[in-house]
Structures are given as structure tokens and as C-alpha cells.
TILUM-118817 format. One record per residue: residue in three letters; z, y, x of N, C-alpha, C in turn. Coordinates in steps of 0.2 Angstrom, whole numbers, plus 5000, padded with zeros to 4 digits. Last residue first. Layout:
# TILUM-118817
ALAZYXZYXZYX...
//
This chain:
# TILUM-118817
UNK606955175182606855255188606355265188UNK607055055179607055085173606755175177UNK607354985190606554955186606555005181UNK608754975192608055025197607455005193UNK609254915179609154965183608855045188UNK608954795184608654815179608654905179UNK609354765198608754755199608654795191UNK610554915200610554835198609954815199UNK611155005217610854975209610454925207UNK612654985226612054945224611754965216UNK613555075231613555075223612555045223UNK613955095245614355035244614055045235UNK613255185251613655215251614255155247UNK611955125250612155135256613055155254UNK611555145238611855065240612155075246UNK611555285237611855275232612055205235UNK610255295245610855325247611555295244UNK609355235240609655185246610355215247UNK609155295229609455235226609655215235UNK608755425233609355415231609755355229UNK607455355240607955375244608655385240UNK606755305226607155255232607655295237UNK606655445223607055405218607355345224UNK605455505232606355535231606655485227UNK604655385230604955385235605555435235UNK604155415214604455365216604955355224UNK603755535216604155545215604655485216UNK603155615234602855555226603555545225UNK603255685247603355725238603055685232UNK604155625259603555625255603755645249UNK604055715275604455675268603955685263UNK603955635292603755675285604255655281UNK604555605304603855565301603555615293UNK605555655306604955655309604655655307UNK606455585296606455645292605655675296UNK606655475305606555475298606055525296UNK607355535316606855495317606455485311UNK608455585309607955625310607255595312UNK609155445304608855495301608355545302UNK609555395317608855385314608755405306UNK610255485323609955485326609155445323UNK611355485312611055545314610455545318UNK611955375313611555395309611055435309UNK612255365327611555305325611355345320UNK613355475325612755465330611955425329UNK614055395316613755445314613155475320UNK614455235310614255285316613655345315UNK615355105305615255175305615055195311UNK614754935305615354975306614955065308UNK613854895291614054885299614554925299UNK613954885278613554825282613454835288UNK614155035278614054975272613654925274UNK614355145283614755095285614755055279UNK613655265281614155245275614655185278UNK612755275292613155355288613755325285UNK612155165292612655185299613155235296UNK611655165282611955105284612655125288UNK610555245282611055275279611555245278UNK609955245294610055285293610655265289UNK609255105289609755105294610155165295UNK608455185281608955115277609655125283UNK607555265287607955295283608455235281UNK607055145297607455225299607755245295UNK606255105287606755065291607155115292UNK605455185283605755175276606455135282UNK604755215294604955255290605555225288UNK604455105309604455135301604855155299UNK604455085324604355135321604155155315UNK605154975325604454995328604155055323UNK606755005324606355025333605555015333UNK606454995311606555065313606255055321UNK606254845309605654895306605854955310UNK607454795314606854785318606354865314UNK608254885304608654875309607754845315UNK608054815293608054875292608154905302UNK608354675294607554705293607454775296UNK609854685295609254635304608654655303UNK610254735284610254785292609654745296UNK609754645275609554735273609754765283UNK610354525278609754535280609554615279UNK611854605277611654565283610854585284UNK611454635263611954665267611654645274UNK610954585249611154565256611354605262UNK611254565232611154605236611354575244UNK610154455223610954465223610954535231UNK608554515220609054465221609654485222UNK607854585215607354535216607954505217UNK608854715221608154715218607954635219UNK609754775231610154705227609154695221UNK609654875238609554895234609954835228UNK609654775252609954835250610254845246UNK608554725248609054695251609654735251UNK607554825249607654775245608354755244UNK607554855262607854895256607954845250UNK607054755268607654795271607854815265UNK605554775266606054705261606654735263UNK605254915270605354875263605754835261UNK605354865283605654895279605754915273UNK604654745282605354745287605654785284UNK603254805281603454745277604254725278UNK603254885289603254895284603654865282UNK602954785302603654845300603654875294UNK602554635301602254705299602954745299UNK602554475304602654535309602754595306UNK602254405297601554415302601654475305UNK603354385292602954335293602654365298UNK603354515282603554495286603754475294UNK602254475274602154525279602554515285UNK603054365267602354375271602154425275UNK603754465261603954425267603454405268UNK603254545254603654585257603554525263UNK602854415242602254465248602254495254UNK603954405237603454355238603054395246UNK604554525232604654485237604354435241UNK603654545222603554615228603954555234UNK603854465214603154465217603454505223UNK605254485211605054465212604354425216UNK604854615204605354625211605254535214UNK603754695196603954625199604154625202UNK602854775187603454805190603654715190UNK601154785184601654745181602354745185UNK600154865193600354805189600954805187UNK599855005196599454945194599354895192UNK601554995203600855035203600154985202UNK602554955203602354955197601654985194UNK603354955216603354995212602955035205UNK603254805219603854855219603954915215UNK602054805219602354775213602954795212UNK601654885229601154875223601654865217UNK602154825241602654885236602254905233UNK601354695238602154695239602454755237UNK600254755245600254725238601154745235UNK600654805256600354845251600354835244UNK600954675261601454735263601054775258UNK599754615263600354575259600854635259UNK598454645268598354625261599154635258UNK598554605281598454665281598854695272UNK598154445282598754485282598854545279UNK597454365268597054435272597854445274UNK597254255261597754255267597454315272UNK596654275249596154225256596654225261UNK597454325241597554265241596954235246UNK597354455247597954415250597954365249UNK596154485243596354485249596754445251UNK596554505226595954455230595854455236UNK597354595229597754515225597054485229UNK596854705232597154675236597454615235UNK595854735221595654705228596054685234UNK596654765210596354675210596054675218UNK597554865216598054785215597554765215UNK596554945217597054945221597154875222UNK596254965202595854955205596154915214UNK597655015199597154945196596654925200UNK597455145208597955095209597955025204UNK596555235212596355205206596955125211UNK595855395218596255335219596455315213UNK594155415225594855415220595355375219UNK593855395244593855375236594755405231UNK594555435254593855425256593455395248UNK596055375251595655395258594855385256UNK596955335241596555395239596055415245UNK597755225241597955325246597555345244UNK597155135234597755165235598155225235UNK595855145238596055155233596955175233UNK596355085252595755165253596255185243UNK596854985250597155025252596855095251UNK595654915246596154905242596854975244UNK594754905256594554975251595254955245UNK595654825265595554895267595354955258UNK595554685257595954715262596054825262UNK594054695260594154715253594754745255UNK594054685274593554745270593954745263UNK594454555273594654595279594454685276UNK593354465269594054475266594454525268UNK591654505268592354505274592954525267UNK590754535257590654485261591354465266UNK591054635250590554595247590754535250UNK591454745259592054705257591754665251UNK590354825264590854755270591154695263UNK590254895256589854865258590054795261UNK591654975256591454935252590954905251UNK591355015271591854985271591854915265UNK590455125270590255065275590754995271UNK591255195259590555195256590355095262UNK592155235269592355195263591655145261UNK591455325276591855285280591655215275UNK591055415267590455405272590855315275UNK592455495267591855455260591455395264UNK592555525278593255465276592755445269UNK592155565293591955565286591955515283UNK591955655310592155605305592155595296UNK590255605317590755635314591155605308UNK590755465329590255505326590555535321UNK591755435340591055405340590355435334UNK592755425325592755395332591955395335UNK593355465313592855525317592755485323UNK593955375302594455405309593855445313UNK592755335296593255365292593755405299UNK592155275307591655335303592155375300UNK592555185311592555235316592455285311UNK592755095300593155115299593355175306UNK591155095296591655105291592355145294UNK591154995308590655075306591155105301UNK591554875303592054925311591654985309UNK590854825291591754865292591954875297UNK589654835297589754885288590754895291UNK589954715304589754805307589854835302UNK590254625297590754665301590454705302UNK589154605288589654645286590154665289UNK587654655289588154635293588654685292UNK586254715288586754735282587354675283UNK585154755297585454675297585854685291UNK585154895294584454855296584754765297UNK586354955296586054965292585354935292UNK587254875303587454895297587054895293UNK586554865315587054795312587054795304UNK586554985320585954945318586054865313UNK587955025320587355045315586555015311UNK588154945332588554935325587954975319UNK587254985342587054925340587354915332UNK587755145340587055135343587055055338UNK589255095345588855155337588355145334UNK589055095358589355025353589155065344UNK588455185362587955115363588255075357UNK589655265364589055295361588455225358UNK590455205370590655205363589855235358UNK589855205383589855145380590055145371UNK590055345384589555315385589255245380UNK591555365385591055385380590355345379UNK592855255389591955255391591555295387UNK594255285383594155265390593255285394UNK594855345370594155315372594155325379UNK595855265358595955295366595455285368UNK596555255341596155215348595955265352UNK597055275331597655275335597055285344UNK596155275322596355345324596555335329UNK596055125321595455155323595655245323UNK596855015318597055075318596555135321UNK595954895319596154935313596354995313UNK595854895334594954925328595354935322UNK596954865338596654935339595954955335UNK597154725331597754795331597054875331UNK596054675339596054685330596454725331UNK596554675354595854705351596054745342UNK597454585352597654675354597154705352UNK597254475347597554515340597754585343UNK596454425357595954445351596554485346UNK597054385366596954445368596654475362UNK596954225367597854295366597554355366UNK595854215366596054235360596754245361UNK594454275376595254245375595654255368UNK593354335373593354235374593954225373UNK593454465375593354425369593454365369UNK593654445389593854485384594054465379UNK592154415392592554365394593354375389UNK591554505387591254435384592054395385UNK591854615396591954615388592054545385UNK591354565409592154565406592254555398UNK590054575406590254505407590954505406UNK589754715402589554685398590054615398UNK591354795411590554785410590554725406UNK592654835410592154875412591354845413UNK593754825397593454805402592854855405UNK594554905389594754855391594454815395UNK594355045386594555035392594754965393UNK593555065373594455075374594655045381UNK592155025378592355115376593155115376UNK592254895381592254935386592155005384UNK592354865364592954825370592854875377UNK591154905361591854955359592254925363UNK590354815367590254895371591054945368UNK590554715359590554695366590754775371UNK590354775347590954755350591054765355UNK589054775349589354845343590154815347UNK588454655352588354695357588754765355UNK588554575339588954565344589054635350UNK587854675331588454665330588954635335UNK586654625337586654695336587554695335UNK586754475335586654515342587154575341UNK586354455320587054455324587254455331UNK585054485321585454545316586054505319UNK583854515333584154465329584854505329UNK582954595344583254615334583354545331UNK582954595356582554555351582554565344UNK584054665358583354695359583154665357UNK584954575356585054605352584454655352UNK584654455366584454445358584454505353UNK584954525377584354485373583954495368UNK586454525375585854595374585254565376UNK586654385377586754415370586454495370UNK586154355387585754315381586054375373UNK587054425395586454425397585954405392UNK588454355390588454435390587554455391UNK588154215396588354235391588054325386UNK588054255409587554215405587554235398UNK589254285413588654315414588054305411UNK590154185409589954235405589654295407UNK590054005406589754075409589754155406UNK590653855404590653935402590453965408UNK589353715403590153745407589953825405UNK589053685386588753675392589553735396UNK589653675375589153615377588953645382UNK590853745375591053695372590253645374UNK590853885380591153835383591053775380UNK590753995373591253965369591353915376UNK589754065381590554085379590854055378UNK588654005380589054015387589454045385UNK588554005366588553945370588953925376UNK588254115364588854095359588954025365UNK586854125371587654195372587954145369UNK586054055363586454045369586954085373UNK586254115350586354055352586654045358UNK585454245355585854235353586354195354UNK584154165358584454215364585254195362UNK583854095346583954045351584254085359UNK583354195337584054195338584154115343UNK582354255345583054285349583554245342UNK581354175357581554145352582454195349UNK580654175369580754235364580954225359UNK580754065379579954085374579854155371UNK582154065381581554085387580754095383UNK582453985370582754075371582254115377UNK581953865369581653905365582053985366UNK582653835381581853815380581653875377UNK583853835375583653865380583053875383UNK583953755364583953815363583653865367UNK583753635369583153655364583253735363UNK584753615376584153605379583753645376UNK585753615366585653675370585153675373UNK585853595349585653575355585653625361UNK585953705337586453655340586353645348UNK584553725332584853775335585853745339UNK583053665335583953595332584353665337UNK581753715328582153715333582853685331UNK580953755318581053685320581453685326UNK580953875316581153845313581353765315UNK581454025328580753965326581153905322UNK581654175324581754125327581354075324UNK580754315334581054275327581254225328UNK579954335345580754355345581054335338UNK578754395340579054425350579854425348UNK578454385330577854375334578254365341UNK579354435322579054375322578654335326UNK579654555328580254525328579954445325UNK578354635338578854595331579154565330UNK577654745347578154675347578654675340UNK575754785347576754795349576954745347UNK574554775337574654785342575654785341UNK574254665322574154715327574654735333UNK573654495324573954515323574054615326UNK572154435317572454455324572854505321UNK572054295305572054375306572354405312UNK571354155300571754195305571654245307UNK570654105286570454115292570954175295UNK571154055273571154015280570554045285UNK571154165266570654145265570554085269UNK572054245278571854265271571154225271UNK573654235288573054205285572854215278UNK574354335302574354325294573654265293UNK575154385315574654345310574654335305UNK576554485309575954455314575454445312UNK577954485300577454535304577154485308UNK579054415287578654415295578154435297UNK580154455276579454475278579254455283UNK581354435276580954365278580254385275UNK582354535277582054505268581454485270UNK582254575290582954535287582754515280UNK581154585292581454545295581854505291UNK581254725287580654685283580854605285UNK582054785296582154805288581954715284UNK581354785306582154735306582254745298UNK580254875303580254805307580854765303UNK580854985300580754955297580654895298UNK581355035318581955015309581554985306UNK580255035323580654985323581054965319UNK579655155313579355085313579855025316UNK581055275308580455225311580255155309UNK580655345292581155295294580855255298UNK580555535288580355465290580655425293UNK580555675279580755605284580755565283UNK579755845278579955785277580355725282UNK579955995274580155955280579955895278UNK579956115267579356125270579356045274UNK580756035254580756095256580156085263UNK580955875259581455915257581256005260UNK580655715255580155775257580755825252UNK580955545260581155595258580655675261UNK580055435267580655435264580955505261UNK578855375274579355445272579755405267UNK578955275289579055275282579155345278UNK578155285303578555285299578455255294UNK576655275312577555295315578155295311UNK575455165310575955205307576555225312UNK573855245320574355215318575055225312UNK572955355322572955305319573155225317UNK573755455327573355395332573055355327UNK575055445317574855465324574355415326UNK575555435299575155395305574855445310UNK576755375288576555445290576255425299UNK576355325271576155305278576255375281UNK577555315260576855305261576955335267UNK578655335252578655265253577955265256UNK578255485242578955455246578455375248UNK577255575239577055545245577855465247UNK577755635228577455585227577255545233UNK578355765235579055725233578255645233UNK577455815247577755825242578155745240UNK576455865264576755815259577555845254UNK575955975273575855955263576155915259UNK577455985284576755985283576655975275UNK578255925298578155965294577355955290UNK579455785299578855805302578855875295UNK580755665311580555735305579855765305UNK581555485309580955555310580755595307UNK583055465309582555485306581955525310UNK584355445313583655405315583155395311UNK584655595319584955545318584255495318UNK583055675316583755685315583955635315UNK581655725329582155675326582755705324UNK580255855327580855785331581155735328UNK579055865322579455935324580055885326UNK577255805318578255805320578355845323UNK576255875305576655895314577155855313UNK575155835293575755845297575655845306UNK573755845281574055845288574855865290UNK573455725271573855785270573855765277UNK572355655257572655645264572955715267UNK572655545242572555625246572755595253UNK572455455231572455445240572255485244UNK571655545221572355475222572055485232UNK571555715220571355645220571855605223UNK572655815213572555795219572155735215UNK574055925207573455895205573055885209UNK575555845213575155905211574555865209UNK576255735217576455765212576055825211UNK575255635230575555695228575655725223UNK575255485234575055525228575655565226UNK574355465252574855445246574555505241UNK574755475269574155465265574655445258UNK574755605283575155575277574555555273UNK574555605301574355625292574755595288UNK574655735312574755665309574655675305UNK575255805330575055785326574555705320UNK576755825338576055765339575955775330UNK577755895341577255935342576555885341UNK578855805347578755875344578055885345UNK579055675354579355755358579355815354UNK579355515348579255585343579355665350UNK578655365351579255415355579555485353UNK578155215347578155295346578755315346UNK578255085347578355125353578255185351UNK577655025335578355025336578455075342UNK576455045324576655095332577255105333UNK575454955313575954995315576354995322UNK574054965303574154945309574954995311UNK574154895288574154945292574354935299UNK572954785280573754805283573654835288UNK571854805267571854815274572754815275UNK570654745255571454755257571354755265UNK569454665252569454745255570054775258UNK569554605235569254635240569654695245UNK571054635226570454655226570354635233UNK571954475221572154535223571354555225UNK572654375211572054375213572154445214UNK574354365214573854345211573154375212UNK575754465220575454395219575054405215UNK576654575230576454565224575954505224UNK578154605233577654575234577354575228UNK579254765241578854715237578354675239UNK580554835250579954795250579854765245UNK581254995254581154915248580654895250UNK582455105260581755045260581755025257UNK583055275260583155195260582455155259UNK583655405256583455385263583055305266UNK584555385248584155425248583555415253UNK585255235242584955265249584555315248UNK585555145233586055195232586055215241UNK584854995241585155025237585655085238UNK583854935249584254955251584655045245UNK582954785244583054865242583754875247UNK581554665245582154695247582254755247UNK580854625234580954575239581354595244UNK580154655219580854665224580954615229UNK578754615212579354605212579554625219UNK577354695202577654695211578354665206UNK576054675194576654705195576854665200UNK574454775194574554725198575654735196UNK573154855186573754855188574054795189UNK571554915191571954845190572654865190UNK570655005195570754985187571154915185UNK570455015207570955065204570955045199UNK570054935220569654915210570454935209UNK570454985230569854935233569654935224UNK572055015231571455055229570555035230UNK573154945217572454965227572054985225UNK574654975212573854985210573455005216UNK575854905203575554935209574754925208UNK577454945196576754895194576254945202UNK579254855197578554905195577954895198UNK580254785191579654725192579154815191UNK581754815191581354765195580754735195UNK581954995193581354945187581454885193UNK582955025202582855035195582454985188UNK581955085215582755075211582555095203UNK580855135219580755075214581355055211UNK581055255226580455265222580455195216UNK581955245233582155265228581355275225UNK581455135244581955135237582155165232UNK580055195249580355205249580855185242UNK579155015254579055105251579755105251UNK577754895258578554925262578355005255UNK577154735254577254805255577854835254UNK576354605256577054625256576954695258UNK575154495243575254555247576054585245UNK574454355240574954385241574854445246UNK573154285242573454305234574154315233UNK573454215257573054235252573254235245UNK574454375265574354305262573854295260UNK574854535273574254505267574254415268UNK575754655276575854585278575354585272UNK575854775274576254775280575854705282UNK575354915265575254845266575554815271UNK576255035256575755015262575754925263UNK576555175243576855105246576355075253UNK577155295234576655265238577155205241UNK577455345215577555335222577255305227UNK578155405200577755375206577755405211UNK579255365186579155365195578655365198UNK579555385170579155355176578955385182UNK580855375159580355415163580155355167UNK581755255153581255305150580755345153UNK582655205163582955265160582455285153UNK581155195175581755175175582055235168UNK579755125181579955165176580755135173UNK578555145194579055135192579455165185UNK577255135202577655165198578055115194UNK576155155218576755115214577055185209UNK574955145226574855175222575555135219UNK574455075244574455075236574855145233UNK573355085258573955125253573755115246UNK572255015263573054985264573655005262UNK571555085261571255025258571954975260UNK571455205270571555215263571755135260UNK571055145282571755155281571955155273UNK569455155276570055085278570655085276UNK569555285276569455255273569455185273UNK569755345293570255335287569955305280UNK569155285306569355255299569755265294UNK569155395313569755365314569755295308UNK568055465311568055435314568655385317UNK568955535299568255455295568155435302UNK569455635305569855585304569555535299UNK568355725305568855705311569055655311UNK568055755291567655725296567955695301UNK569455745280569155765285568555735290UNK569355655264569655655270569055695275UNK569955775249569755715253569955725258UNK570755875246570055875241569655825243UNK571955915249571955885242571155855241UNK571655965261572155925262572255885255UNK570756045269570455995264571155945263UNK571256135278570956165273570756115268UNK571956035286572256075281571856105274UNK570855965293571355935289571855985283UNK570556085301570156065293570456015288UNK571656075307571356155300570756135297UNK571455995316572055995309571956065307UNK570155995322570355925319570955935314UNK570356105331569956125325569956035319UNK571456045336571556105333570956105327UNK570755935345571455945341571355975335UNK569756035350569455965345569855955342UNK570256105360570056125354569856075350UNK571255985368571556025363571156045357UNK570155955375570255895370570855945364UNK569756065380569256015375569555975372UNK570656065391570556135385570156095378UNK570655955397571055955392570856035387UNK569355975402569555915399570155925393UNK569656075412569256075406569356045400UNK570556025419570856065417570456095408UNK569955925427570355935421570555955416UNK568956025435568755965427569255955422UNK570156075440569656125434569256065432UNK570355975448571056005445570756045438UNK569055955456569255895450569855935446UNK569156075461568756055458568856015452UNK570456065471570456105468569656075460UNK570055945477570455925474570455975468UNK568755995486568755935481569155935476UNK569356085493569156095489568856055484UNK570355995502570656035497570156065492
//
């Protein structure tokens, strides 16, 4: 025992000394935070590290920006470096300056932004004889932030400072997936290193009052990934550069070019190396079934894989796979997979990711994970179904707070790429959900929907034209569309054309079709149906008299709300008026 006791006081020493060393380590950093670097921290090499932080400016509007940036990746007569977006939104070509021969300015092009982000990355490159001396920063994908770990900031602070000041910081924890630290740093640090250990653990990205934040290292990784930076070796001068420490998506997991990603021998081969989009692949493989016999433990196995390998269509599969087991339709990875495989099953799933208020969360857990991969999808792969399932939990509060701007913002991301997205921001403009409402704007994004055969697209358009909103008043058009919906089922769409038919609008008046629409849309529960059949039953115009039926889907009607657009009081008195046997004419109602 008294051994034990003994060693427990060496320790105990140990650590008292390692703390005082800490301490008197970041008060001198402090007290010299503008006027160089600390003794403490030159055995760290911080003058190296220096030699891997640039100096960027930008000039956007007439003013000029500056900013920090860091080396990530060195060519020969190429250098890739990371900084924050808003430091270079704007100017595509701002100019950088190393610090090895400060009397060069060097200009950078764009080689990836994530635009209209506060919070956001860019990467540039810059080409041509570059100085002696450049170092890439060694970066620390496994940093875990508890609070309390002290760090430096290297960059150019908007006060009066030598260039490549060194500032101390604390992390104080994490927001969302941001790291937060306290400390000297000022707005000119944005896009510059914030380094533990002498390593990087971030990006800063914004410095707000005593705080700042930063964008992990693995975030950046998939950042730099995705705009075909690749991290590792590198070669300067044809000799081979050891690549630094942890796992990159190049190094541990990118995909290999020569690979025949078709074949499955080759995939498999190359998925077992760490090849993650040959992980990927082979998920897609043992699902579909089509070259090797279906597995969907295999399947479900390759696909979180790939997605911890950070290949950007993993992340998105794995955002499903977990939302399929958050609405209770399966209960493990293999089910999901399988789930998903069946496509009688894919228009219950889609029904419920559309209506994403309506959706019933079975698995917190799993919805939490599904958020977790979609996010990653969204905002590090820039995957435009995750931009549109993100979008549309975001706007309905599903899984994270709700926030119908925030929602749209994903949404109209999406709808660059997914015809399914424009679809939606065509309705968002619409109703105003999450944006202004701007019914020109409305029509072109659902005219450009619906002619990719976006269903969702046809029933909106349709009382678009109906009603003159944004376009050109088309009873006509409106029918065109109305039945497309139809078509594809919509109750909307049933009640509307209902009326239609009714009303005698677009065509000679039908009586028959206005009840068999008006008559399906009400039992699934739409409005406009309810009220037609409503006033069907009341008047005995196209069926025989019943005031019971009336009554009982009037009120079913009346449940649902009434609405105060003035357009919909004027349909009501014109259904009421056809119900009653006094069809208005198509010119007519075009005149209300």
C-alpha cells in the first residue's frame, strides 16, 4: 500500500507541474498576444506554423476585406487553402500573401464557397512560383472539445498588431457543430487556424463579442473533399511528403479512380481497402439485387461504411435509412434497407416525408441520427435530397427546432437540382410559408415542375390558373392540370375539378362528373369537395335531395376552416348559386 500511496504523490506532482507550466504557458501568451509569439509556444514551432498561415484580401463593392487563410494541401507551384466564405464572397479572384517573402501578392481563385453562410468555408488555390518555406498545417480530426483545453489563434487582427499575431484561446464547448472558444481573437482572425497541441481543431468562422466559432476539422475535411481538395501526401518538388496524422477522406476512404465502379469483384476488393465510394457501391449492389444475389445485411453494413467514410451519398442514404426507423416502419438498419427495396412501399414512405407535420415519431433516437447524416448530406456533400428532407423536417419542427425560413432556405437549395424541391418552393411562394409570397414567382417554379411531371406540381398549378394568380386566368389550363392531379390521385385536385364541373368553367357544365369528384375528394378529406357535395345534397342538383348528407358535409367543411381570401368567398357563392341549379358562365366567373 505504501508503494501505491507514493507513486499516487509522484503523480500527483506530475500533474501540479504540468498544470503550472499550462498556466504560466497562457498568461504569457496573453500578456504578449499582439507583440509576438511566447516562449512556450516556439517549442511548439510556432514559427513554422506561422509559415502555413496566409494573409487574404478581398475587395468587394469598393471596400476591402481582410482575412486569414491556412494551407491545407501544397503541389508544386500550387497551394490549396481553407478560410472563412465570408471573408472572400464576392471578389472571385482575392489576392494572398505568405508569409515566407510578404512582399508578394499572389491571386487566389475559388475553388469552393459555401455561399450566403455566416458561418461558411471557401477554399482557394493559388498557382505559380510560390516562396520557399510553406508548411501545411497539421490537422486533428479527433478533437473532442470538454471545455477547458487551451489554444491559439494565428491570423490578422483588425487592431494594430504585427501580421501573424498569435492570440491565446480556451474552448468553452460546442454549439450545434460549431466549436466555441473564448479569447483575443477579432473579426480579422475569420478563416485562420484555431490549434490545440499544436494541431488545427478548426476553422474560425465568426468572432462575436468575447466568443468565437469554429468549423470542425472533420467538417472541413468533407468540405475540402467535396471541391476535390485531397488531403495526404502531397508532392513538392517530386519528393513525397508524409502525410499528417488521422483519417482522410483521401487517404482512408476516397474513391480510387481506376476502379470499374460497375463490376462488383472490383468493387469489393476496393470497398475492403477503404475505398468508401466502392463501400457505397456495394450497399447499392446488395440491395438492388441486380449483380450479385440480394443482401440486405450487407447491404445496410456497406452503407454505414461508406457513410463514416464520408462519401457524400452514404450520408444521405444513412438520413433515410434512420428516418424509415424514426416513423416506425422498421426497426434496424437491415429492415430499413429492405423497406426501401420494395417499391410498393416507396409511395408510403414519400406520402409521409411530404407531409412531414402529419409524421408520427416511433424512435427518437434514430430521428436524432437521421438529422445527424441529413445535415451532414446537406451541408458538407451539398446533396440535394438531404437540402430537401432537411428543409422539409426543419420547416414542420421534426427532429430540430422548427423554422419555416431556415426550412425554405434548405429547400431552395434542393430545388437547383431535385424537381421535387422546386415543386415545393413553388408552393412555399405560394402560401407564403417560410418566404414572401410572390405568386409569379409561384407559377414559373411550378410550370417548371410540372413539366418534369413533378405530381405534387399539378393541383397547385391548376388553381394557379383557376384563379389568375400569377398568370393569365385559363379555365382551360386549369383543367389541363386539375386532371393530372387527378390522375395521380390528389383530392385536391377532385375538388377542384368537382367544382369546375359544376360551375360550367372550361366547359359545358357536368353534373355527373362535378358529384363522382366532388363526392371521392370529400371522403378523403378535402375541403372544396365537402363544400360542392355539400351543396349538391342541399339543392338536389345532380342528385336527389338530402338534407342530412347536406348537413353533414357542410360541417365537415366548415371543420376545416374558412378562409378569408376573397377569391374563395366568391367560389363559395358561385358553387352555392350552381348548386341551386344557376350555373355561372365560364365569362362570367372570370370577371369575380
Amino acid at each position: 500500500m505504501m508503494p501505491r500511496r507514493d507513486d499516487e504523490r509522484g503523480r500527483g506532482r506530475d500533474r501540479t507541474m504540468r498544470w503550472w507550466l499550462r498556466a504560466v504557458c497562457v498568461l504569457t501568451v496573453a500578456a504578449l498576444a499582439y507583440v509576438g509569439s511566447p516562449p512556450c509556444l516556439l517549442a511548439e514551432g510556432i514559427e513554422n506554423l506561422k509559415n502555413g498561415v496566409v494573409k487574404i484580401t478581398a475587395h468587394v463593392d469598393g471596400k476591402t476585406k481582410t482575412g486569414t487563410g491556412f494551407i491545407v494541401r501544397l503541389e508544386k507551384e500550387t497551394a490549396y487553402i481553407i478560410t472563412a466564405s465570408h471573408v472572400v464572397e464576392g471578389d472571385p479572384q482575392p489576392k494572398v500573401v505568405f508569409r515566407p517573402d510578404d512582399t508578394k501578392v499572389f491571386p487566389a481563385h475559388l475553388k469552393g464557397l459555401e455561399g450566403d453562410d455566416r458561418r461558411g468555408l471557401a477554399a482557394l488555390v493559388v498557382k505559380g512560383n510560390l516562396p520557399d518555406g510553406l508548411e501545411t498545417l497539421p490537422l486533428n480530426q479527433d478533437f473532442h472539445v470538454t471545455g477547458g483545453e487551451e489554444g491559439i489563434v494565428i491570423g490578422f487582427p483588425l487592431v494594430p498588431a504585427v501580421p501573424w499575431a498569435v492570440t491565446s484561446s480556451v474552448m468553452t464547448g460546442q454549439h450545434g457543430k460549431y466549436l466555441v472558444f473564448s479569447g483575443a481573437a477579432v473579426e480579422g482572425n475569420s478563416g485562420g487556424p484555431i490549434m490545440v497541441t499544436g494541431k488545427v481543431v478548426g476553422v474560425v468562422t465568426e468572432v462575436s463579442g468575447q466568443y468565437g466559432y469554429a468549423v470542425p476539422i472533420p467538417i472541413v475535411r468533407l468540405a475540402l473533399w467535396g471541391w476535390g481538395v485531397p488531403l495526404g501526401a502531397v508532392a513538392i518538388g517530386g519528393e513525397a511528403a508524409k502525410p499528417h496524422a488521422g483519417k482522410d477522406p483521401a487517404s482512408a476512404g476516397a474513391p480510387v479512380a481506376s476502379i470499374d465502379y460497375s463490376d462488383f469483384d472490383q468493387v469489393k476488393k476496393a470497398a475492403e481497402r477503404g475505398d468508401s465510394r466502392a463501400m457505397f457501391q456495394l450497399g447499392e449492389m446488395y440491395s438492388d439485387g441486380k449483380l450479385v444475389q440480394e443482401n440486405f445485411v450487407e447491404a445496410a453494413k456497406w452503407y454505414r461504411r461508406g457513410a463514416d467514410a464520408g462519401y457524400p451519398d452514404a450520408h444521405t442514404s444513412m438520413g433515410m435509412i434512420s428516418l424509415i426507423k424514426a416513423v416506425g416502419l422498421a426497426n434496424s438498419d437491415e429492415s430499413a434497407v429492405r423497406f426501401g427495396s420494395d417499391e410498393s412501399k416507396k409511395s408510403e414512405f414519400i406520402s409521409m416525408v411530404i407531409h412531414t407535420e402529419r409524421l408520427q415519431i416511433r424512435n427518437q433516437m434514430a430521428l436524432k441520427e437521421s438529422v445527424k447524416w441529413l445535415r451532414m448530406g446537406a451541408e458538407q456533400s451539398h446533396d440535394a435530397n438531404a437540402q430537401f428532407v432537411l428543409g422539409l423536417l426543419t420547416g414542420a419542427g421534426v427532429g430540430v427546432e422548427k423554422d419555416p425560413v431556415q426550412g425554405a432556405k434548405w429547400i431552395r437549395l434542393a430545388a437547383t437540382k431535385e424537381p421535387a424541391a422546386q415543386a415545393f418552393m413553388g408552393i412555399y411562394y405560394l402560401t407564403g410559408r417560410g418566404v414572401e409570397k410572390d405568386f409569379v414567382e409561384a407559377a414559373r417554379r411550378l410550370r417548371e415542375a410540372a413539366g418534369k411531371e413533378v405530381p405534387i406540381a399539378y393541383t397547385p398549378l391548376g388553381i394557379m390558373y383557376a384563379e389568375g394568380l400569377g398568370v393569365v386566368k385559363d379555365y382551360t389550363e386549369a383543367g389541363k392540370w386539375l386532371r393530372k392531379g387527378v390522375q395521380h390521385g390528389d383530392p385536391e385536385a377532385k375538388g377542384y375539378l368537382g367544382m369546375l364541373y359544376l360551375l360550367g368553367w372550361g366547359g359545358p357544365q357536368d353534373l355527373t362528373q362535378a358529384y363522382r369528384l366532388a363526392k371521392e375528394a370529400a371522403e378523403q378529406g378535402d375541403q372544396t369537395g365537402q363544400f360542392v357535395l355539400g351543396v349538391m345534397f342541399f339543392s338536389g342538383n345532380g342528385v336527389p335531395q338530402n338534407a342530412e348528407e347536406s348537413l353533414k358535409w357542410m360541417q365537415a367543411s366548415a371543420r376545416q376552416g374558412k378562409s378569408s381570401d376573397s377569391n374563395a368567398r366568391r367560389r363559395g357563392r358561385e358553387v352555392h348559386a350552381a348548386g341551386l341549379g344557376e350555373p355561372e358562365s365560364q365569362s362570367t366567373a372570370g370577371d369575380g
